[in-house]
C-alpha positions as CSV (number, residue, x, y, z in Angstrom):
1,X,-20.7,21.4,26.2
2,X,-21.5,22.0,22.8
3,X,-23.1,25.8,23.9
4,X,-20.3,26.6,25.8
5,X,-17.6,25.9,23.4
6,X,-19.9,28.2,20.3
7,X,-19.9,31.0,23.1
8,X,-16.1,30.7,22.7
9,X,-16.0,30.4,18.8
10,X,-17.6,34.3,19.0
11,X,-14.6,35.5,19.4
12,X,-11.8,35.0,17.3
13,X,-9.0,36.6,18.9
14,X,-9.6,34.0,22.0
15,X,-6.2,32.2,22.6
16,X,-8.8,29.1,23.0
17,X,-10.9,29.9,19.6
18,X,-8.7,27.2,18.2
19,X,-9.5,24.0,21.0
20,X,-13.1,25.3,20.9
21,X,-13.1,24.8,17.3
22,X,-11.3,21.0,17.1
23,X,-13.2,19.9,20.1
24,X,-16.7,21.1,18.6
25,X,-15.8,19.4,15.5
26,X,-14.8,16.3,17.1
27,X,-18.2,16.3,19.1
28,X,-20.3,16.8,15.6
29,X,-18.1,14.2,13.9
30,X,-19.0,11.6,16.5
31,X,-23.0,13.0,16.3
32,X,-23.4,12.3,13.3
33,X,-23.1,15.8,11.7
34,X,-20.5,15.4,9.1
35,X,-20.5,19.3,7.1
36,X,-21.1,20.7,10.4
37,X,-17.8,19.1,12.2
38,X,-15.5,19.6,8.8
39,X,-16.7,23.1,9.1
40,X,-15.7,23.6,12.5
41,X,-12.4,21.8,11.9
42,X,-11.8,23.8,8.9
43,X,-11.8,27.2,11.5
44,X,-9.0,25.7,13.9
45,X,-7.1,24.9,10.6
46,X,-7.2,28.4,8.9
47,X,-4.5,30.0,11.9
48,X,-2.3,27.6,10.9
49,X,0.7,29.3,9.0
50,X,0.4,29.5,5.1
51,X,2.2,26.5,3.4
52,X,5.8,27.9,2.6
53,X,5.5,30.3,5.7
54,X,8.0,29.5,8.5
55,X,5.9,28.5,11.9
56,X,5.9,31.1,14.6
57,X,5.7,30.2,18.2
58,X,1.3,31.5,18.0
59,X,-0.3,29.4,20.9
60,X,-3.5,29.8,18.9
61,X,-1.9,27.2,16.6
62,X,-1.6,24.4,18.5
63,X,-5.2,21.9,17.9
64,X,-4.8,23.7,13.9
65,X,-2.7,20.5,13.4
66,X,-4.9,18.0,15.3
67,X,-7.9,19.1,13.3
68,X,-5.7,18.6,10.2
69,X,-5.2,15.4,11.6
70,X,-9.1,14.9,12.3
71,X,-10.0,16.0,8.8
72,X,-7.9,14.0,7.0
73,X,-9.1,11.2,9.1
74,X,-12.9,11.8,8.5
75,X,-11.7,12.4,4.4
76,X,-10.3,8.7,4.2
77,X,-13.6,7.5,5.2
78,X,-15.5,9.1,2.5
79,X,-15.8,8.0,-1.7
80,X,-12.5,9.1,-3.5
81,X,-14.9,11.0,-5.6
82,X,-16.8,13.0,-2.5
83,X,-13.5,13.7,-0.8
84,X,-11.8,15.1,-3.6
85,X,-14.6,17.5,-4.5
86,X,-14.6,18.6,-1.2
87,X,-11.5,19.8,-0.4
88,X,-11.5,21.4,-4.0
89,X,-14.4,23.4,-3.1
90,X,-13.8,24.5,0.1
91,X,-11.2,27.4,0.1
92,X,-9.7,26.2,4.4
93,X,-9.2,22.5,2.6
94,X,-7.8,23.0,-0.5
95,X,-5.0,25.4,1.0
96,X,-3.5,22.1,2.4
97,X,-1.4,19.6,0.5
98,X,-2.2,16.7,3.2
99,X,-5.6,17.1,2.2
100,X,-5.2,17.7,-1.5
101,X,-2.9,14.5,-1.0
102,X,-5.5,12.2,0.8
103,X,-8.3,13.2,-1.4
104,X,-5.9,12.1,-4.8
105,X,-4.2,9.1,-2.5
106,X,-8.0,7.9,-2.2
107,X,-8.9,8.1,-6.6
108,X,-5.5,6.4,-7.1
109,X,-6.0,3.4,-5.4
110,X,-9.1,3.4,-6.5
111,X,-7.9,3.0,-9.9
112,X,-9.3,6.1,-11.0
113,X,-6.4,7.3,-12.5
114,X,-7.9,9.6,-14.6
115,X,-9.3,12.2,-11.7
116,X,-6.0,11.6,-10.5
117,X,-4.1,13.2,-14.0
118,X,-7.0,16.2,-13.6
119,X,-6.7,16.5,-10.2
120,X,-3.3,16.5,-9.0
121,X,-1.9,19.5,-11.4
122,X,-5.0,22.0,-10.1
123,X,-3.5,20.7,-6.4
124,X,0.3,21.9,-7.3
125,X,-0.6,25.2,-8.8
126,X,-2.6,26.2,-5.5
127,X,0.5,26.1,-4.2
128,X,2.9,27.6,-6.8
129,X,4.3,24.6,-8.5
130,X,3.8,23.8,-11.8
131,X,4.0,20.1,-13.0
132,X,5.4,21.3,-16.6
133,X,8.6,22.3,-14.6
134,X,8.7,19.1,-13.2
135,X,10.6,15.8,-14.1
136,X,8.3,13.1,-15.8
137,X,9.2,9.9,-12.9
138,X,8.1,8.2,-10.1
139,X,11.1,8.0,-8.6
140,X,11.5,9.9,-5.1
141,X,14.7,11.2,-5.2
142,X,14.4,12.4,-8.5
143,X,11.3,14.3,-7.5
144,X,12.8,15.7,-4.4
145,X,15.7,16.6,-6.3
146,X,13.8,19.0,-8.7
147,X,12.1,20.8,-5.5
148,X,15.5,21.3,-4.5
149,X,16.4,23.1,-8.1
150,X,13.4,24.8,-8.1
151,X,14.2,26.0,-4.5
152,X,10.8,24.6,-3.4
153,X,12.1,22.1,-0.9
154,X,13.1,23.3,3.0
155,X,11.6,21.2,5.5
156,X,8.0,22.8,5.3
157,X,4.9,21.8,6.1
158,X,3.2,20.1,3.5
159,X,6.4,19.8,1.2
160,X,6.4,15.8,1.6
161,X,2.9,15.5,0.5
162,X,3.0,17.9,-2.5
163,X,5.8,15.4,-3.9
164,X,3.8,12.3,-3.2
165,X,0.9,14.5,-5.4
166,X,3.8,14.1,-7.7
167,X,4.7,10.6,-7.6
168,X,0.1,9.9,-7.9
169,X,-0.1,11.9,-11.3
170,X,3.2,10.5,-12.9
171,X,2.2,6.5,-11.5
172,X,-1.3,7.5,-12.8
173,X,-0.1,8.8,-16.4
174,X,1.9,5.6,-16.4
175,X,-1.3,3.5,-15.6
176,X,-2.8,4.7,-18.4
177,X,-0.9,4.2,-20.7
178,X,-0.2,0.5,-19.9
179,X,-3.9,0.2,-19.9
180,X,-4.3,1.4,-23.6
181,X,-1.4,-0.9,-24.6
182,X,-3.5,-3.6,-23.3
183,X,-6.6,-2.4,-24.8
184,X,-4.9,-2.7,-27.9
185,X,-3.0,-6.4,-28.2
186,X,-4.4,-7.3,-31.3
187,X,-2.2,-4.7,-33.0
188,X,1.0,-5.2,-31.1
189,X,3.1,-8.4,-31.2
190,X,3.0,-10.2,-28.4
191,X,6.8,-10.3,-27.1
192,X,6.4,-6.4,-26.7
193,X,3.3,-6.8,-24.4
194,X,4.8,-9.4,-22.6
195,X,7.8,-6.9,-22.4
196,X,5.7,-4.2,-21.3
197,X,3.9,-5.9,-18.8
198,X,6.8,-7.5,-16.8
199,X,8.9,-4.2,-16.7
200,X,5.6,-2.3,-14.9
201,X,4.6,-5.0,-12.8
202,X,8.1,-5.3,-11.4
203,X,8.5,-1.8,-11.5
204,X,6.0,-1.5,-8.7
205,X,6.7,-4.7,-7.0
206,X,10.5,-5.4,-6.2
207,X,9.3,-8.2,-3.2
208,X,12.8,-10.0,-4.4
209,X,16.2,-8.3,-4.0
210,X,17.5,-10.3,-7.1
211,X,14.6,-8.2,-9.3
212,X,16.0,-5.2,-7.8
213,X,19.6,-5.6,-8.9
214,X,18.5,-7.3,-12.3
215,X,16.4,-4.1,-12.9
216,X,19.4,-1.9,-11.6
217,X,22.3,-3.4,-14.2
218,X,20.7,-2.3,-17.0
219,X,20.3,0.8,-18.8
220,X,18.1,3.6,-18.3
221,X,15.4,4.6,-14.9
222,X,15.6,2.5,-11.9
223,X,12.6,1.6,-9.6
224,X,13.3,2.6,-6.7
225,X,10.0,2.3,-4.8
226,X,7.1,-0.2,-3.9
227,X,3.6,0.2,-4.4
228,X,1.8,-3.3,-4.3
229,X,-1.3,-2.1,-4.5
230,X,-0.7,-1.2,-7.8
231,X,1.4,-4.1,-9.0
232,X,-1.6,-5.9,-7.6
233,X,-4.1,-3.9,-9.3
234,X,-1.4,-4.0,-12.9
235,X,-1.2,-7.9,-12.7
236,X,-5.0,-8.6,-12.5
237,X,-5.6,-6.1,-15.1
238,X,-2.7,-8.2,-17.1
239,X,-4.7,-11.2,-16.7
240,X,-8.0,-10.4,-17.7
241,X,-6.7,-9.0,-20.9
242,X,-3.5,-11.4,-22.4
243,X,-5.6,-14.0,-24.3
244,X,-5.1,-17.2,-22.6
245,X,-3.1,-18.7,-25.5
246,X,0.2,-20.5,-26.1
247,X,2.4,-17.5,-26.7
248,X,1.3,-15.5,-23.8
249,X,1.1,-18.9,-21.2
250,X,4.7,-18.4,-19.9
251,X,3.5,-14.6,-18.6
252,X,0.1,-15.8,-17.6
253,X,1.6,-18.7,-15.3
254,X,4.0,-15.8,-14.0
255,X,2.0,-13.2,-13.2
256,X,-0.1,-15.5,-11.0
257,X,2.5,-16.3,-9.2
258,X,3.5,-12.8,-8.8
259,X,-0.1,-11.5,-7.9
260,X,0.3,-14.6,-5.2
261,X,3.6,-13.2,-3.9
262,X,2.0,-9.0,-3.7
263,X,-1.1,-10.4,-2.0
264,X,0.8,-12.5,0.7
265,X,2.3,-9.1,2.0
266,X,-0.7,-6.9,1.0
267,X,-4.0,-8.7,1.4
268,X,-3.3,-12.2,2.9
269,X,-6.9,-13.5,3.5
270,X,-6.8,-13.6,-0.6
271,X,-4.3,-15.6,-1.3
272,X,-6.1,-19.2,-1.0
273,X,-8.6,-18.0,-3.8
274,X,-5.8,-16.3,-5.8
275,X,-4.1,-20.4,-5.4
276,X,-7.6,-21.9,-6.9
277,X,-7.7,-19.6,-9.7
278,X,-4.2,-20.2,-10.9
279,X,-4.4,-23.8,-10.5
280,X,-8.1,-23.7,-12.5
281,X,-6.0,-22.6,-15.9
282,X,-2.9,-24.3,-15.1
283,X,-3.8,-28.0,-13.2
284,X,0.0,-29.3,-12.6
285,X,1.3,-27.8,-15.1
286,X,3.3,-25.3,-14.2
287,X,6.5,-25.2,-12.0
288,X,5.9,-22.3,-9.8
289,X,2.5,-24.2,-9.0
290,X,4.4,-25.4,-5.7
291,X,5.6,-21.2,-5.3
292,X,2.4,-20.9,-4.6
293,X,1.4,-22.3,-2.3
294,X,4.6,-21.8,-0.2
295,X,3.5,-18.2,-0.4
296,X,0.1,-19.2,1.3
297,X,1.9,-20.7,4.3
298,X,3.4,-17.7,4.4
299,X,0.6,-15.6,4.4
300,X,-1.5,-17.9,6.5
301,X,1.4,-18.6,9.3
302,X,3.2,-15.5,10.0
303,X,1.1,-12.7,8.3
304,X,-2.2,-14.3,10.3
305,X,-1.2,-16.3,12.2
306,X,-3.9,-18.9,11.4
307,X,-2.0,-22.4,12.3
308,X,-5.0,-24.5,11.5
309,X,-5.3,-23.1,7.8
310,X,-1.2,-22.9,7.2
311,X,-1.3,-26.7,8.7
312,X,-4.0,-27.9,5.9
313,X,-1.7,-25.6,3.5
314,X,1.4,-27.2,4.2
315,X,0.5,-30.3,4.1
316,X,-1.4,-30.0,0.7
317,X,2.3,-28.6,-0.4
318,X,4.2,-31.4,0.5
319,X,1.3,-34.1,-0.6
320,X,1.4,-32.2,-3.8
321,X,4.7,-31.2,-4.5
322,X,7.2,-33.4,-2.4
323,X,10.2,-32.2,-4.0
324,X,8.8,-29.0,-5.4
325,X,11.4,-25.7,-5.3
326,X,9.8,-23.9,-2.3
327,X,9.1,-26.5,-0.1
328,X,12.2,-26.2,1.9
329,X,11.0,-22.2,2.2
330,X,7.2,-23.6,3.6
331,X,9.4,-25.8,6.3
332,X,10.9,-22.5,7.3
333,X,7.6,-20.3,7.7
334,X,5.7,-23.1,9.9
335,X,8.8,-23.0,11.8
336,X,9.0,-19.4,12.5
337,X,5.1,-19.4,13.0
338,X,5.3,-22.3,15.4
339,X,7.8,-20.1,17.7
340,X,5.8,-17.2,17.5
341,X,2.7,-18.0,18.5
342,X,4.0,-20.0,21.3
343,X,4.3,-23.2,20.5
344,X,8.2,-24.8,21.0
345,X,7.4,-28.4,20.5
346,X,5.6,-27.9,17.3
347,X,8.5,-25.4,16.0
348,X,11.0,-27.9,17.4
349,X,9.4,-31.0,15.5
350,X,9.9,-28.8,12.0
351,X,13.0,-27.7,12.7
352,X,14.2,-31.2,13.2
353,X,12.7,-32.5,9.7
354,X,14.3,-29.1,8.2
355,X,17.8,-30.3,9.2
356,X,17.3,-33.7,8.3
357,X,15.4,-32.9,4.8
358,X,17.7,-29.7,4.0
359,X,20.9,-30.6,5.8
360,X,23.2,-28.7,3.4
361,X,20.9,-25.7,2.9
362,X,20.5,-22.5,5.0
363,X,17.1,-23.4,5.8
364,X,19.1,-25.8,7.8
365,X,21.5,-23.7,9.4
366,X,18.5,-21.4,10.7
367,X,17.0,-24.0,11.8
368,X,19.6,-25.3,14.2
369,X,19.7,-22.0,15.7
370,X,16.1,-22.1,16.2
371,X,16.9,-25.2,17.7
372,X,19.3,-23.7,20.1
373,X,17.0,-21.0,21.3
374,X,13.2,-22.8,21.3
375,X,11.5,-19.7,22.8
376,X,13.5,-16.8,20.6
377,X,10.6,-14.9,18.8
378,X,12.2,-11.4,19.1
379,X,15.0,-11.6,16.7
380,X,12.6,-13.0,14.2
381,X,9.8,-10.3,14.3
382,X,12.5,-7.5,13.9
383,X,13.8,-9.5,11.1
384,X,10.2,-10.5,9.3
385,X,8.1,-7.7,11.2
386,X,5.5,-9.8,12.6
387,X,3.8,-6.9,14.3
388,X,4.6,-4.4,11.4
389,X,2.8,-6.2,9.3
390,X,-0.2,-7.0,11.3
391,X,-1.2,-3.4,12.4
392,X,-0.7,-2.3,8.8
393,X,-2.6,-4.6,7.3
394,X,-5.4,-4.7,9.5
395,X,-5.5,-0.5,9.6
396,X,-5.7,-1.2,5.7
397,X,-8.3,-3.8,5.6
398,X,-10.3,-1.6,7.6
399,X,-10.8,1.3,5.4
400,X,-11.0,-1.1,2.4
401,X,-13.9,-2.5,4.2
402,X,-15.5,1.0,5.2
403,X,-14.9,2.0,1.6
404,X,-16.5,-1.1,0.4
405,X,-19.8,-0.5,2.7
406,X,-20.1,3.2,1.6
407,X,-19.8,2.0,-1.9
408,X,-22.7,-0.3,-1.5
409,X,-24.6,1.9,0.6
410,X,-24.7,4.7,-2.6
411,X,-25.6,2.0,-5.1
């Protein structure tokens, strides 16, 4: 096949130069030959129209996109570092923002946020825009709002990911700086670091509509996105530099919980650990102790759906913490969990103890519904996005783990 499809790639004004290209890249990708099959792609990808240039109707065009696709693909498999320097260096790459976007996406959550500050203005002026003319925020429609002004927006492609390039360098600037504050807490007083680090790790948090709103009375930006991976990333990096002393115990005690809370959605298999380490430097003596672990029956029951470990879970909670605040919560998740993965009688013997435990609560009022339909699961993954969840995380933990491998591979 291979033969065949380079006799085609001889001549470029073939209507099939295109499909000869993507399918010879796909074949090298998948032998092993990695330059060779970006290469290839690369050809299929230079017919497509120049970013800011309205489509035409050029059959020639139609696998330009899938090799984009491809690319892209193969580019999330690499280092942050290898990706970005090669769509920098290769003149076909670099003339597309989803690539320029991946390669920076891949250094940010990384945490190398400096590339990211270097990178991402080069990336904007290959395609006119210039990031001095731009609004300092990482707020979306504030961004989309000055492409507008500047009359860069209109639906083209690529426009989407030239603003997320936007969002990556301000988030990264912002990273920066919050590490050189922490870098530097022996010169500050601590109720401005403490200050400092619950506005940013809210900022890119918001998992509680009440944070939101509380954030939205007051003066000044809103946050009006979600990034957990860095909130994860910002907490941690909290942690291992607030000195584990009384004035700073309040925030410490909080921003475990917190980290808790990010990783039950994010990265659920890490939530048990993140548990042990909070209760290492605070053994019962802190209220959101019992939080806690409610967020590992949540994690354990409906984002894995692992009934023997949210079992051992909830029972440590209520041996534990009997009448601790989010024990009513824990009820509701093996409930839910119990439904879901098929199991009526189970859900139907929590249920039961929920209404006569919580009888005045909504816990309680759920739970009689639950009651009245045993086998209803489909109302409840629309409304917690059991199988949302699931894909995304798993797609997620998969590239973590190929990025992990490559990692240990190079040292």
């Amino acid at each position: 096949m291979v033969p065949r499809f380079e006799e085609v790639l001889k001549d470029e004004k073939s209507p099939h130069f295109d499909d000869a290209a993507y399918f010879l890249g796909w074949l090298l990708y998948h032998r092993g030959n990695l330059d060779e099959a970006l290469n290839k792609f690369g050809a299929a990808i230079a017919l497509l129209p120049k970013v800011g240039v309205a489509e035409d109707s050029d059959e020639r065009n139609d696998y330009g996109y899938a090799a984009l696709t491809q690319t892209a693909r193969i580019l999330r498999t690499l280092r942050p570092d290898d990706a970005m320097s090669r769509v920098q260096n290769n003149k076909v790459l670099s003339s597309r923002p989803e690539l320029w976007y991946e390669a920076l996406a891949a250094l940010y959550r990384s945490h190398n946020y400096e590339m990211v500050v270097y990178g991402a203005p080069r990336a904007l002026r290959e395609f006119g825009v210039a990031i001095e003319t731009l609004p300092i925020t990482t707020d979306a429609h504030r961004i989309e709002a000055a492409f507008t002004k500047l009359r860069l927006a209109g639906g083209l492609q690529g426009e989407s990911e030239l603003q997320e390039i936007i969002y990556l360098y301000n988030a990264s600037k912002e990273a920066e700086e919050f590490e050189a504050i922490l870098s530097d807490i022996g010169t500050r007083a601590p109720r401005s670091i403490i200050a400092a680090v619950n506005a940013i790790v809210i900022k890119y948090s918001l998992t509680r509509d009440s944070e939101l709103q509380t954030k939205s009375s007051k003066i000044g930006p809103r946050p009006l996105h979600r990034d957990l991976r860095q909130s994860i990333y910002l907490a941690q990096t909290s942690l291992d530099h607030l000195p584990k002393t009384p004035e700073y115990s309040k925030i410490r005690a909080w921003l475990y919980y917190e980290r808790i809370t990010l990783l039950a959605q994010f990265d659920p298999p890490k939530v048990a650990a993140a548990n042990v380490a909070f209760r290492e430097e605070f053994p019962d003596n802190s209220v959101l102790l019992n939080d806690g672990l409610a967020e590992q029956v949540f994690a354990e029951a409906i984002e894995l759906a692992d009934m023997a470990k949210a079992t051992a879970t909830f029972n440590e909670l209520r041996q534990r913490y009997p009448t601790g605040n989010a024990i009513d919560n824990a009820y509701s998740w093996m409930a839910i969990a119990w439904t879901c993965v098929g199991r009526p009688e189970k859900a139907r013997e929590v249920n039961q103890e929920i209404v006569r435990l919580f009888p005045l609560t909504r816990h309680a009022g759920y739970a009689r519904a639950r009651l009245r339909e045993p086998h209803m699961c489909s109302d409840m993954n629309e409304l917690y996005d059991w199988d949302h969840h699931a894909v995304v995380w798993r797609e997620r933990n998969r590239i973590a783990l190929i990025q992990a491998s490559l990692e240990t591979h190079r040292l």
